[in-house]
DSSP file (Angstrom, degrees, kcal/mol; ACC not computed):
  #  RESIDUE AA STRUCTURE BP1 BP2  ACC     N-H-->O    O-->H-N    N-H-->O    O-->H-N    TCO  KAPPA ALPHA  PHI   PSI    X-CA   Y-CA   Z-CA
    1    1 A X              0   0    0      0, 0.0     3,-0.0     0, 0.0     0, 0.0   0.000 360.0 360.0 360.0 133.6  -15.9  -33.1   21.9
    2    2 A X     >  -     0   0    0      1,-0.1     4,-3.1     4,-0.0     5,-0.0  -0.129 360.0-110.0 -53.2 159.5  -19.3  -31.1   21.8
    3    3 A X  H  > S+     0   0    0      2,-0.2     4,-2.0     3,-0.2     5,-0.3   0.950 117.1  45.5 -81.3 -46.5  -20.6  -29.5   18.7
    4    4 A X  H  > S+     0   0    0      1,-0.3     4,-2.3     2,-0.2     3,-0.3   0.886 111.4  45.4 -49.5 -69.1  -19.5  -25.9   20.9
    5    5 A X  H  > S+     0   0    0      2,-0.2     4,-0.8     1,-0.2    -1,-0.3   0.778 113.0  51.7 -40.5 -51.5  -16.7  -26.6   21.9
    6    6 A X  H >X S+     0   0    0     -4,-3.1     4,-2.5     2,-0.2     3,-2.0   0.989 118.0  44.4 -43.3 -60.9  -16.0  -28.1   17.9
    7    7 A X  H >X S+     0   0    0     -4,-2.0     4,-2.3     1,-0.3     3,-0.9   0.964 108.3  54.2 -46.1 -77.0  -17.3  -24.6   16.6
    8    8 A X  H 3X S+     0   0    0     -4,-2.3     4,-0.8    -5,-0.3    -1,-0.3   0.677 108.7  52.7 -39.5 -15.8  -15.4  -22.6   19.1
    9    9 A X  H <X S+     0   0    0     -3,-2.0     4,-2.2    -4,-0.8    -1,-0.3   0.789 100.4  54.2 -96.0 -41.4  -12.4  -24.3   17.9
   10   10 A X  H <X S+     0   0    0     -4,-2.5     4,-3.7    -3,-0.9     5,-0.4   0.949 107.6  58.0 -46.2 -42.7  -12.7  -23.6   14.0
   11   11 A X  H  X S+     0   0    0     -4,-2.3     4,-1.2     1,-0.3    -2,-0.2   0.902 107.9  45.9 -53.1 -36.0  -12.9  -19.9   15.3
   12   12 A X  H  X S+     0   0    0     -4,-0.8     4,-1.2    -5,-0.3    -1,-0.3   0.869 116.6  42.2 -66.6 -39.0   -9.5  -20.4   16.9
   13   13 A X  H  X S+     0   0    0     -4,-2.2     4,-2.2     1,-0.2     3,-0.5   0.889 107.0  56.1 -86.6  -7.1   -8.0  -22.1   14.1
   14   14 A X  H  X S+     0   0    0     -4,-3.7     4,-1.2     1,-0.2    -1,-0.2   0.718 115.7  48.0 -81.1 -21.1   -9.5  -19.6   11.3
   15   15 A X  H  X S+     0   0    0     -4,-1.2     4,-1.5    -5,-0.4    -1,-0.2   0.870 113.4  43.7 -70.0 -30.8   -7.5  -16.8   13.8
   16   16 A X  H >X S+     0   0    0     -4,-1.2     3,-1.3    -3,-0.5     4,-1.1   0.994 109.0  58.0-116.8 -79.9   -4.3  -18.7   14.0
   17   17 A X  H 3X S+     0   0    0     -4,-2.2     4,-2.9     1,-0.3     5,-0.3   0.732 109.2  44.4 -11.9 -82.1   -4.6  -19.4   10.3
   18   18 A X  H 3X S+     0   0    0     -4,-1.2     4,-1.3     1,-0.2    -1,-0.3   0.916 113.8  53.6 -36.1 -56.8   -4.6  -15.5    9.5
   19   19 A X  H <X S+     0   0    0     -4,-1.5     4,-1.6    -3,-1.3    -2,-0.3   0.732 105.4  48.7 -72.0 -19.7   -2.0  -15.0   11.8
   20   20 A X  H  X S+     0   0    0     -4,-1.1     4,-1.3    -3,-0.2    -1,-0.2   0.756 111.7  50.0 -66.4 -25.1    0.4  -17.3   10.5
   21   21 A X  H  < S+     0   0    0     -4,-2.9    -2,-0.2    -5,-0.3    -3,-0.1   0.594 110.0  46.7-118.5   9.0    0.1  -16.3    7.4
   22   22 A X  H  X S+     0   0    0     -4,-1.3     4,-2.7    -5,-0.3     5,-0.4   0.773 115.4  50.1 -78.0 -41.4    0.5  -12.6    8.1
   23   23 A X  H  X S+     0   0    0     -4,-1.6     4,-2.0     1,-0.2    -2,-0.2   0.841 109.3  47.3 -45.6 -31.3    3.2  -13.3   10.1
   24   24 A X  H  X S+     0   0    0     -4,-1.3     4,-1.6     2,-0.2    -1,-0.2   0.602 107.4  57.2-101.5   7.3    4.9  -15.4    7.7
   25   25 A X  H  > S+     0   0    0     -3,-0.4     4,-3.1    -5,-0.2     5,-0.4   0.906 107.8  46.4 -81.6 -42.6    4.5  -13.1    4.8
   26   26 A X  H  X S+     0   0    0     -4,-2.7     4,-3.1     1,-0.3    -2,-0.2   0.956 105.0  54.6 -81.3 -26.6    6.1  -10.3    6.3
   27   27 A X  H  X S+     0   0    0     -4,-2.0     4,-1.3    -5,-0.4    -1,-0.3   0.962 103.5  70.8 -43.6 -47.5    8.9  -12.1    7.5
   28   28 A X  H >X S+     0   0    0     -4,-1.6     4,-1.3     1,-0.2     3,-0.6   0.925 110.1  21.9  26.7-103.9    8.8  -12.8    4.1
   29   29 A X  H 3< S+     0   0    0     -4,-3.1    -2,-0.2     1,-0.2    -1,-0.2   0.709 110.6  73.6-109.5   7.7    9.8   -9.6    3.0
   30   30 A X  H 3< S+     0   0    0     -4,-3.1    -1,-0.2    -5,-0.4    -2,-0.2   0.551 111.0  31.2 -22.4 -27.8   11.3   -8.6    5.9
   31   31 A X  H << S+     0   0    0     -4,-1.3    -2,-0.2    -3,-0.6    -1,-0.2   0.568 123.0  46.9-114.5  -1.5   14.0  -10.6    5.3
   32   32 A X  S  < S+     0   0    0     -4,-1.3     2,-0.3    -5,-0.2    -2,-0.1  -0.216 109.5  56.2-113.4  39.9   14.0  -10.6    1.2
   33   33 A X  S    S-     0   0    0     -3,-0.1     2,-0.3    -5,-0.0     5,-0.1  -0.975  70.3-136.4-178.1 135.7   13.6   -6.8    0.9
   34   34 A X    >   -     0   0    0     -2,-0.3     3,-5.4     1,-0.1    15,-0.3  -0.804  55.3 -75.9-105.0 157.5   15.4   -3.6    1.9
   35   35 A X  T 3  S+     0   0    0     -2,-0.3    15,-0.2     1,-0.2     3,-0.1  -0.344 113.5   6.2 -58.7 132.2   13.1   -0.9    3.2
   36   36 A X  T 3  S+     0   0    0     13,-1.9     2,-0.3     1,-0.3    -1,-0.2   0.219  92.8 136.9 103.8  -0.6   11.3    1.0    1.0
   37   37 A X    <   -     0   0    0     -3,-5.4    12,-0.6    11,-0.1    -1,-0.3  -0.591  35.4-163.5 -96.5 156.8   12.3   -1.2   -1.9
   38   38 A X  E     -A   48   0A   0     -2,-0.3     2,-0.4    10,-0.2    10,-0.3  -0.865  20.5-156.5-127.4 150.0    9.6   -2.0   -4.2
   39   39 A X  E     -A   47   0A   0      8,-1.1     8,-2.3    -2,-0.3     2,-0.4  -0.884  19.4-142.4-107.6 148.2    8.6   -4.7   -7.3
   40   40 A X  E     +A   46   0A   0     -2,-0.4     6,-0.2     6,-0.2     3,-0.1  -0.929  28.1 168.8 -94.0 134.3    5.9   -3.8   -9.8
   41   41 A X  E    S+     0   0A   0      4,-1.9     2,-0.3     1,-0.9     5,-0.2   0.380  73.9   7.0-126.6 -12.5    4.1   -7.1  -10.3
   42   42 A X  E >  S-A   45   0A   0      3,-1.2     3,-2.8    -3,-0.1    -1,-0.9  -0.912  88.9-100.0-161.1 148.4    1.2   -5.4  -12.2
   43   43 A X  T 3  S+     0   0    0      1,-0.3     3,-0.1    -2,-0.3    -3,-0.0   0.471 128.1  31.6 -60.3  -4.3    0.8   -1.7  -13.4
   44   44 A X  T 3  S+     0   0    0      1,-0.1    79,-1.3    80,-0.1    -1,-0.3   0.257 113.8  86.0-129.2  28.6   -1.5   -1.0  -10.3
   45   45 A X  E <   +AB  42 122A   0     -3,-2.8    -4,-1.9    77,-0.2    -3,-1.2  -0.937  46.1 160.8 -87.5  61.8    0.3   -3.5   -8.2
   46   46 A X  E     -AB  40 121A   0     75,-2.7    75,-2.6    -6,-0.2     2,-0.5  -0.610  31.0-150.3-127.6 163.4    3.1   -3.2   -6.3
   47   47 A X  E     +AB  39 120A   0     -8,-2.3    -8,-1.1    73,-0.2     2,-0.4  -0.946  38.2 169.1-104.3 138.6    5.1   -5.3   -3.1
   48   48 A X  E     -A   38   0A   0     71,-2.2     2,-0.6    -2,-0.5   -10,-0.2  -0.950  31.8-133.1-143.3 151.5    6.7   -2.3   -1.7
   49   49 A X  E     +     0   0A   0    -12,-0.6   -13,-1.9    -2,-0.4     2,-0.2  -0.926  39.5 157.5 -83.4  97.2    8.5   -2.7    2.1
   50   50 A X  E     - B   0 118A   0     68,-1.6    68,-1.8    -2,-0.6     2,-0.3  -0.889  41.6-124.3-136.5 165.3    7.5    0.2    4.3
   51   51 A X  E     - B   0 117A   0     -2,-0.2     2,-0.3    66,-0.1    66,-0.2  -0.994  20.6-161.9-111.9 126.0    7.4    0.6    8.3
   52   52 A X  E     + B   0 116A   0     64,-1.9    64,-0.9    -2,-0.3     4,-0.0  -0.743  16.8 171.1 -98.1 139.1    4.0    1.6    9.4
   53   53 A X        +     0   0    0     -2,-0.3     9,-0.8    62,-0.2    11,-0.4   0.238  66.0  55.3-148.3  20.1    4.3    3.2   13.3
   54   54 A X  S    S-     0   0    0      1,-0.4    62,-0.2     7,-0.3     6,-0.2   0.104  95.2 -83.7-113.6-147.7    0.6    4.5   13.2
   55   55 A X  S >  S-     0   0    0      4,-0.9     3,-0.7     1,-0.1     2,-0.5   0.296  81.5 -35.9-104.8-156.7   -2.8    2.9   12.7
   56   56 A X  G >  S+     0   0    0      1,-0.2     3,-0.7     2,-0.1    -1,-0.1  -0.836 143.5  18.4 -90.7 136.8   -4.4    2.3    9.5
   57   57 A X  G 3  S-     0   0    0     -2,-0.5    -1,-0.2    74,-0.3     3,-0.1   0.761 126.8 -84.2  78.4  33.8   -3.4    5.4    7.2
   58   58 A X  G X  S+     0   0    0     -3,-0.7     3,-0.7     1,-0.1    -1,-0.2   0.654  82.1 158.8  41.4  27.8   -0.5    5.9    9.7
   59   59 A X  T <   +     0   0    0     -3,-0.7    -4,-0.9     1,-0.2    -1,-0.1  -0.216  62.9  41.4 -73.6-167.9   -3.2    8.0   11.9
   60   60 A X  T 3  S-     0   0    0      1,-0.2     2,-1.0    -6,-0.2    -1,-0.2   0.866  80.0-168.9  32.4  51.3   -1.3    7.7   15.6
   61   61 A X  S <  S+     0   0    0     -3,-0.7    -7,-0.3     1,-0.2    -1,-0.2  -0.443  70.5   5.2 -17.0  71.2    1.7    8.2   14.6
   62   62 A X  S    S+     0   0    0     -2,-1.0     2,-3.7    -9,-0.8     3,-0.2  -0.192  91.5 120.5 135.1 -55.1    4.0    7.3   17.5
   63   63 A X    >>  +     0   0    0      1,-0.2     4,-2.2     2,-0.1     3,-1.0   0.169  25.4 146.3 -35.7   9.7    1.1    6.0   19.9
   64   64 A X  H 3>  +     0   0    0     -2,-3.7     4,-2.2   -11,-0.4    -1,-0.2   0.803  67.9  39.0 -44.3 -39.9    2.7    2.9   20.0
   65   65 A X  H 3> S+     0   0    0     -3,-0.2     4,-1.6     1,-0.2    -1,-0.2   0.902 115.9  51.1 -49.2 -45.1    1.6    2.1   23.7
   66   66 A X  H <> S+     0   0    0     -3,-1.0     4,-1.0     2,-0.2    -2,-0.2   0.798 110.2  48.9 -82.8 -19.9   -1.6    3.5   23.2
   67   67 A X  H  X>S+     0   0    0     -4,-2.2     4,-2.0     3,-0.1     5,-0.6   0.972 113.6  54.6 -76.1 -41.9   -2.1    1.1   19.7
   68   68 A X  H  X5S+     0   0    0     -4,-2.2     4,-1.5     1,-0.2    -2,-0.2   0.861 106.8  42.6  -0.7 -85.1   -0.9   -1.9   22.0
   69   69 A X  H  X5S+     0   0    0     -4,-1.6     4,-0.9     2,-0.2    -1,-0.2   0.592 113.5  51.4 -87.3 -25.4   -3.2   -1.6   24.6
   70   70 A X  H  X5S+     0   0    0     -4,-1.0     4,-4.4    -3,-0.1     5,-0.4   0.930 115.9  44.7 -85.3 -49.6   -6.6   -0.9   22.1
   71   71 A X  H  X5S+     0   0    0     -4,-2.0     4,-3.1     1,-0.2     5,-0.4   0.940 113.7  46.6 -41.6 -38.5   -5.6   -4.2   19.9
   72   72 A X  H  X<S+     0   0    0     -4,-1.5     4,-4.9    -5,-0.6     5,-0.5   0.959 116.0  45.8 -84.6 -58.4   -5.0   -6.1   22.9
   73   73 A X  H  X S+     0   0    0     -4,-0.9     4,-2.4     1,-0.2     5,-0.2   0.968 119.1  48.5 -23.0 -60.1   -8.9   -4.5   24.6
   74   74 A X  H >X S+     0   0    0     -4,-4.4     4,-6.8     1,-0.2     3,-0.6   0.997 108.1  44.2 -67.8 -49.8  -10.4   -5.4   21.4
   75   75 A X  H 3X S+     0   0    0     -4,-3.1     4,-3.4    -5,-0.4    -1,-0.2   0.971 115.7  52.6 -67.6 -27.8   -9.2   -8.8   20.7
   76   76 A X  H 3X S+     0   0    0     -4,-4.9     4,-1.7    -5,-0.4    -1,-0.2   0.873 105.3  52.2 -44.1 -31.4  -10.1   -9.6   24.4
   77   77 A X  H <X S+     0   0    0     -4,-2.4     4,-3.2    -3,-0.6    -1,-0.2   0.837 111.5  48.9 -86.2 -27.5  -13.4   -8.2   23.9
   78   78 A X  H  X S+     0   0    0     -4,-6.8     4,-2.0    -5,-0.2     5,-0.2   0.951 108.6  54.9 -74.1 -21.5  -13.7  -10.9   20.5
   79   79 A X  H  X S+     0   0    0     -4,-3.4     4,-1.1    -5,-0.3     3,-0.3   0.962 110.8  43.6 -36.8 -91.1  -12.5  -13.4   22.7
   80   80 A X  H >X S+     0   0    0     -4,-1.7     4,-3.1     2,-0.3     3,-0.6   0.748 113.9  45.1 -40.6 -65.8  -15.4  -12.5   24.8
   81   81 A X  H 3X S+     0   0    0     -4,-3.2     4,-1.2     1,-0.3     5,-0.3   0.964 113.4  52.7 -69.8 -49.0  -18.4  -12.1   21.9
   82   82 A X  H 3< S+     0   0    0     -4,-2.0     4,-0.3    -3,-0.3    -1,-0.3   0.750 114.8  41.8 -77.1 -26.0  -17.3  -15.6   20.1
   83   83 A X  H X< S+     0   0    0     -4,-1.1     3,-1.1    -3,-0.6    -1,-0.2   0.946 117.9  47.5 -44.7 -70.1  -17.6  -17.1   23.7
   84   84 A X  H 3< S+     0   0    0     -4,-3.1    -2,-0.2     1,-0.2    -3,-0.1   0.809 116.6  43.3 -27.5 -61.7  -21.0  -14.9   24.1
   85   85 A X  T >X S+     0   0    0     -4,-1.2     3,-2.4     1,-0.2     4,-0.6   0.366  80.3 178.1-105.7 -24.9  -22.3  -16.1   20.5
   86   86 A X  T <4  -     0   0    0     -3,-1.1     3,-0.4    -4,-0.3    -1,-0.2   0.238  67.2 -40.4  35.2-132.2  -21.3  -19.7   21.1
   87   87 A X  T 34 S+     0   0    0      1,-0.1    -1,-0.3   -80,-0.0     3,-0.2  -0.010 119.7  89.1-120.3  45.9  -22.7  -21.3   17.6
   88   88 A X  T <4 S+     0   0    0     -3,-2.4    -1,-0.1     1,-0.2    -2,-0.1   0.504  92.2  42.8-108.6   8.2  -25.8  -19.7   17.1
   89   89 A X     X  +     0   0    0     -4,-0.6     4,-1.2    -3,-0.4     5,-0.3  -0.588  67.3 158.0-129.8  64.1  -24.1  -16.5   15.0
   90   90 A X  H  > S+     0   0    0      2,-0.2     4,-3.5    -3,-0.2     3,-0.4   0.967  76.6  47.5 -71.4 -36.3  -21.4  -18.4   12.5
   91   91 A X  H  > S+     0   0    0      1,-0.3     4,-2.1     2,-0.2    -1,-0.2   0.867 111.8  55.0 -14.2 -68.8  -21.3  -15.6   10.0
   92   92 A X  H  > S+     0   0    0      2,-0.2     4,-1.4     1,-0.2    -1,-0.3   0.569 110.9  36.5 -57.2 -35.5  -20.9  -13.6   12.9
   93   93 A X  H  X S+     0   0    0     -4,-1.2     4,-2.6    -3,-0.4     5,-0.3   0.700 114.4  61.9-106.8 -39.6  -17.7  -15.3   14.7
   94   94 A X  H  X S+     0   0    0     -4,-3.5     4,-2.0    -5,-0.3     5,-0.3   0.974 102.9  45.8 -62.8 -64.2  -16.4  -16.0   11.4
   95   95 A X  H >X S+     0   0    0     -4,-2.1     3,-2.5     2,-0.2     4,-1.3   0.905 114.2  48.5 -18.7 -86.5  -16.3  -12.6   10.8
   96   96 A X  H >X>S+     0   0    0     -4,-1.4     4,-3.7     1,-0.3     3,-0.7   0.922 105.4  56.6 -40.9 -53.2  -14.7  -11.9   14.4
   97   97 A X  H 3X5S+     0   0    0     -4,-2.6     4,-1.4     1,-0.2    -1,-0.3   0.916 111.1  45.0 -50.9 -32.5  -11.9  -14.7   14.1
   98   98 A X  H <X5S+     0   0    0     -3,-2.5     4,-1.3    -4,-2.0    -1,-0.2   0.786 111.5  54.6 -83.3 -20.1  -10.7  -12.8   10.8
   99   99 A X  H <X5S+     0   0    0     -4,-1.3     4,-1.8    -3,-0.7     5,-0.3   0.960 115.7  40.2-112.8 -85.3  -11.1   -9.6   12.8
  100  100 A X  H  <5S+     0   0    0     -4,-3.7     4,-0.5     2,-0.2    -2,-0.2   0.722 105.8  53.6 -50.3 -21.8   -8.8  -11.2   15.4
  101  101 A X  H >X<S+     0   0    0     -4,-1.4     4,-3.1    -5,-0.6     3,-2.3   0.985 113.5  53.5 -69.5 -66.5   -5.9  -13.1   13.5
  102  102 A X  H 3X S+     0   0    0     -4,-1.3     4,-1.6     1,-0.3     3,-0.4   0.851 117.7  33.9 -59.6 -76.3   -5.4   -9.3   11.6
  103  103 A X  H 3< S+     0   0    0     -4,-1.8     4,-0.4     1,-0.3    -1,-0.3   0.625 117.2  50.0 -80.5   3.1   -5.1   -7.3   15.0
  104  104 A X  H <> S+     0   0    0     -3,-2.3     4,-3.0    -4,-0.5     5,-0.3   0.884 112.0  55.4 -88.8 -37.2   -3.4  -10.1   16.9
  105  105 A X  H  X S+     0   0    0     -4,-3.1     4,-2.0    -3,-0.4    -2,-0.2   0.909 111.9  40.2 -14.9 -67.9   -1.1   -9.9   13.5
  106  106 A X  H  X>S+     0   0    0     -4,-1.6     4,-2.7     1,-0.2     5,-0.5   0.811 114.7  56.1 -73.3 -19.7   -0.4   -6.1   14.0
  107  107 A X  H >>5S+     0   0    0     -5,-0.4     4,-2.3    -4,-0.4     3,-2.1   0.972 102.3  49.6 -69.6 -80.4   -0.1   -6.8   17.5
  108  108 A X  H 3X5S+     0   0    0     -4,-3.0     4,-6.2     1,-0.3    -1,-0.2   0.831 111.2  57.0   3.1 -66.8    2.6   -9.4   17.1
  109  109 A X  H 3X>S+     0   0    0     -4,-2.0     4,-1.2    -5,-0.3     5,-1.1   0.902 110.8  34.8 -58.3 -43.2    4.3   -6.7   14.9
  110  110 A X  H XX5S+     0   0    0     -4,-2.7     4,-2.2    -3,-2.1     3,-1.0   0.975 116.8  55.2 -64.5 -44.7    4.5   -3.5   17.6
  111  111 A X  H 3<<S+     0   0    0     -4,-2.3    -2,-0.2    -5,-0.5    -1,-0.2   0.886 122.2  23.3 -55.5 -52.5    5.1   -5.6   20.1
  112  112 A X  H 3<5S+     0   0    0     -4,-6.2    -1,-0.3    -5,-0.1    -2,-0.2   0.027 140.4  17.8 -95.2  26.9    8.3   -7.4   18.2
  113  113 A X  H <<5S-     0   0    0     -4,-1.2    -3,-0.2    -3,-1.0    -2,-0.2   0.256  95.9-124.0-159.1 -15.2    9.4   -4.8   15.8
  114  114 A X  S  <<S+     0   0    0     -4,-2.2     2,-0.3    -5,-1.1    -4,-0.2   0.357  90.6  47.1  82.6  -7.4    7.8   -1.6   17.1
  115  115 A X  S    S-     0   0    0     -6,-0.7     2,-0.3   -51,-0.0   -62,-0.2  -0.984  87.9-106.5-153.6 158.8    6.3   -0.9   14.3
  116  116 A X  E     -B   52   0A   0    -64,-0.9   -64,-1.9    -2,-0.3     2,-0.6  -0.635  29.0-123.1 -83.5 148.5    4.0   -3.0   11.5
  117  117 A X  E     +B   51   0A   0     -2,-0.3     2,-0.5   -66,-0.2   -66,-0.1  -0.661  27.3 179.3-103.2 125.6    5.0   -4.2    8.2
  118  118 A X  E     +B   50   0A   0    -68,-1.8   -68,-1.6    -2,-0.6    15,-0.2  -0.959  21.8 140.9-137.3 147.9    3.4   -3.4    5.6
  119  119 A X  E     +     0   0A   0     -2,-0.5   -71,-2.2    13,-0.4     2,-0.3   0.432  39.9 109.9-165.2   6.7    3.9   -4.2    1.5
  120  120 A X  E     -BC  47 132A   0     12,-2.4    12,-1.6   -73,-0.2     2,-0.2  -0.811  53.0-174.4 -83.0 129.5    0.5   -4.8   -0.4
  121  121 A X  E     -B   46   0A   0    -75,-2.6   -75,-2.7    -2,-0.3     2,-0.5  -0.655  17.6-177.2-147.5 115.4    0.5   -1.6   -2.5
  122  122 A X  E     +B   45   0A   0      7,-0.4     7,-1.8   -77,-0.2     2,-0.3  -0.645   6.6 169.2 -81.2 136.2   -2.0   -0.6   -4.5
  123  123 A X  E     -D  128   0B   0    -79,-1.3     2,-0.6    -2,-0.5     5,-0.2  -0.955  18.0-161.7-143.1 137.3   -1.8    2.6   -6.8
  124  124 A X  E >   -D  127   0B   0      3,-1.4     3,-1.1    -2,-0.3     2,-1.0  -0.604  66.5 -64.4 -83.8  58.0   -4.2    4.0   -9.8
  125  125 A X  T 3  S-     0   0    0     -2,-0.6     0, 0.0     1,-0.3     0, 0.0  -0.805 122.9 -13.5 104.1-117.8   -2.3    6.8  -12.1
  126  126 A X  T 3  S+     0   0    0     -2,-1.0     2,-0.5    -3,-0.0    -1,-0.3   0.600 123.1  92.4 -92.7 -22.1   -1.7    9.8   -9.4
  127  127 A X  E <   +D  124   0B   0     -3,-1.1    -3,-1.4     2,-0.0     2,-0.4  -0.682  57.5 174.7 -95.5 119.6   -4.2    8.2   -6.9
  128  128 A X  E     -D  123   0B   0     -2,-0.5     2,-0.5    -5,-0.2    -5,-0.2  -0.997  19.1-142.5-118.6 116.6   -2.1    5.8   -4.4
  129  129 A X        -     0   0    0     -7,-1.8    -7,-0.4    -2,-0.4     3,-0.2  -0.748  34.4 -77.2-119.7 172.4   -3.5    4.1   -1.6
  130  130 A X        -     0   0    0     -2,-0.5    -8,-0.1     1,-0.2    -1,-0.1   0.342  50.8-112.4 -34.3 118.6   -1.9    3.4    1.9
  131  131 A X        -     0   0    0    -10,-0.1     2,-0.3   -13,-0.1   -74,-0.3   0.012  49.0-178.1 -43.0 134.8    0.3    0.9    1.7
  132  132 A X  B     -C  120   0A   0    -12,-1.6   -12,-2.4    -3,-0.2   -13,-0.4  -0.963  19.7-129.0-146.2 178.9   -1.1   -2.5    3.9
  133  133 A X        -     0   0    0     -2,-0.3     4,-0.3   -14,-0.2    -1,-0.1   0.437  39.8 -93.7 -89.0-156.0   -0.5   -6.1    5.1
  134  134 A X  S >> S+     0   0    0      2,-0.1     3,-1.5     3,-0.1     4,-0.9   0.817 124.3  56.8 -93.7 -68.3   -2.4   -9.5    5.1
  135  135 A X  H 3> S+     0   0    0      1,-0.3     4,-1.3     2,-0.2     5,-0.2   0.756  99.1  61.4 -48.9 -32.3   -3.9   -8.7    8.7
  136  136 A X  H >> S+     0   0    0      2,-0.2     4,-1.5     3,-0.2     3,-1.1   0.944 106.6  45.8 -53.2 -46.5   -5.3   -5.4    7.2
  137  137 A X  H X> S+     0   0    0     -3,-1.5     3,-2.1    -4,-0.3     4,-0.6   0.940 114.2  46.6 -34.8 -71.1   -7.5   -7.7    4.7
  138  138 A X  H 3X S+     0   0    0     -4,-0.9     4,-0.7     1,-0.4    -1,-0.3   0.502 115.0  44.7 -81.7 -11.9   -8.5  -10.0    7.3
  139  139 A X  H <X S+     0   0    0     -4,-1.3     4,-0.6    -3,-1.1     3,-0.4   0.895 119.3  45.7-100.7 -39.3   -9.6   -6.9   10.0
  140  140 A X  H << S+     0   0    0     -3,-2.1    -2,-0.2    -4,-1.5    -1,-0.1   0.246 113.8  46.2-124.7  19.2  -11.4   -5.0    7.1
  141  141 A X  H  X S+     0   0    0     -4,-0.6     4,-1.1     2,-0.1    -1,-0.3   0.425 113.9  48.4 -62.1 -32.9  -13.3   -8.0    5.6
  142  142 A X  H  < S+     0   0    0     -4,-0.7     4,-0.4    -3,-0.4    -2,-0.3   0.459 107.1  50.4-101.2  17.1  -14.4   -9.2    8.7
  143  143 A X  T  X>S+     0   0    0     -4,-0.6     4,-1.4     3,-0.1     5,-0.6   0.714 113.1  49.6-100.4 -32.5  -15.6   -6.0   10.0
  144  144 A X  H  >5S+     0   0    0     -5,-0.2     4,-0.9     2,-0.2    -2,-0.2   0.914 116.6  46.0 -49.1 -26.5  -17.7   -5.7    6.3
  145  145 A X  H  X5S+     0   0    0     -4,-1.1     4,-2.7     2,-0.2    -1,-0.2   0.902 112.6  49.9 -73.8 -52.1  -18.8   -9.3    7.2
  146  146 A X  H  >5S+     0   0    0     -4,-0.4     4,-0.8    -5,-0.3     3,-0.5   0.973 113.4  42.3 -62.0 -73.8  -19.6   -8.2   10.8
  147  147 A X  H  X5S+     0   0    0     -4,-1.4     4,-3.1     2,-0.2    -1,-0.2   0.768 110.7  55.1 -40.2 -34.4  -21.7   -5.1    9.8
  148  148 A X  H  X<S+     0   0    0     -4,-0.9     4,-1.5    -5,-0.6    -2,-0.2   0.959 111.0  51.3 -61.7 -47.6  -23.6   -7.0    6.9
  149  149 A X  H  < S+     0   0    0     -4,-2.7    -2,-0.2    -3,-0.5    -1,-0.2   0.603 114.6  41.4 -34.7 -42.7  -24.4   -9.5    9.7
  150  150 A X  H  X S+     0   0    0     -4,-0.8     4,-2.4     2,-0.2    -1,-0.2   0.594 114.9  46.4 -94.3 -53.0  -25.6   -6.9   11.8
  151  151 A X  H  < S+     0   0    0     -4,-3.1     4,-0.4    -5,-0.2    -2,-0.2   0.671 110.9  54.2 -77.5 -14.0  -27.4   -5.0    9.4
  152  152 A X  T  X>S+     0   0    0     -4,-1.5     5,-1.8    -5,-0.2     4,-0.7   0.829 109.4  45.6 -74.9 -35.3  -29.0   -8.0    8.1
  153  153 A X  T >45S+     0   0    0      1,-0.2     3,-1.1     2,-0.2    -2,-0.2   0.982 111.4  58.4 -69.8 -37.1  -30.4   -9.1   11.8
  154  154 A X  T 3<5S+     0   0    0     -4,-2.4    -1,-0.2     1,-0.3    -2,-0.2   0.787 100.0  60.0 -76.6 -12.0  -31.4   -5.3   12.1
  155  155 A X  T 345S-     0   0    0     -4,-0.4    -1,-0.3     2,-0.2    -2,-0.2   0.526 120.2-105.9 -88.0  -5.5  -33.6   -5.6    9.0
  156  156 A X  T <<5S+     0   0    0     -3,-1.1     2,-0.2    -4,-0.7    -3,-0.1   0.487  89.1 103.6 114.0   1.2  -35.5   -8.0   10.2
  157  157 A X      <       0   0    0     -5,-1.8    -1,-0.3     1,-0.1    -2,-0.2  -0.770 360.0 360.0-113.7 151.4  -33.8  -11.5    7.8
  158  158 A X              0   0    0     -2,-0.2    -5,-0.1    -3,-0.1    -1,-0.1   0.057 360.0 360.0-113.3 360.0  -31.4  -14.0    9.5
């Protein structure tokens, strides 16, 4: 096997990675958990069971067709740049495989449940924010990985 063809193949398995092991958390508590019910595991900590049937922060509410059909656009088009990018951007493709495992995750989830699962919850005092998954990490680390990348090439360091 070629060193590309090796590279392109870490990318695959660092996606499949992510996505088994969003998948298998929320099956998880999908099956250990009634909705809505929650453990405190630290005082700004919680596993809580919710159905998410929006976006991130529930925006598209309902939109289930229309979230479908942009997950599925986007991960085609990271399919596409980690093809594009071969191994001269690893940073960069890492970034995108984490980027894909999370939305093929949520994807997984509309597709077979109609809605996403969601149970990381953090809250501060009064201040609570939106409950989310494992795939949320992994989409909103690799797009901070993906913009650092980006903003690094535009500044003129590699």
């Amino acid at each position: 096997m070629n060193q590309k063809k090796a590279l392109g193949l870490i990318w695959v398995i660092l996606s499949v990675a992510i996505l088994g092991i969003d998948i298998a958390s929320k099956l998880m508590i999908h099956n250990n958990f009634h909705l809505y019910e929650s453990i405190r595991l630290l005082p700004f900590f919680s596993i809580t069971y919710v159905h998410n049937i929006g976006a991130a922060f529930s925006i598209l509410e309902g939109q289930r067709g229309l979230l479908i059909g942009v997950a599925g656009i986007i991960s085609l088009f990271i399919i596409y740049m980690l093809y594009k990018n071969g191994n001269s951007k690893k940073l960069e493709n890492a970034a995108l495989a984490l980027i894909l495992g999370g939305a093929i995750g949520n994807l997984f989830d509309r597709l077979y449940h109609g809605f996403v699962i969601d149970f990381l919850d953090v809250n501060f005092g009064s201040w609570h924010y939106p409950t989310f998954n494992i795939a949320d990490c992994s989409i909103c680390i690799g797009i901070a990985i993906y913009i650092f990348c980006n903003f690094r090439t535009k500044n003129g360091s590699k």
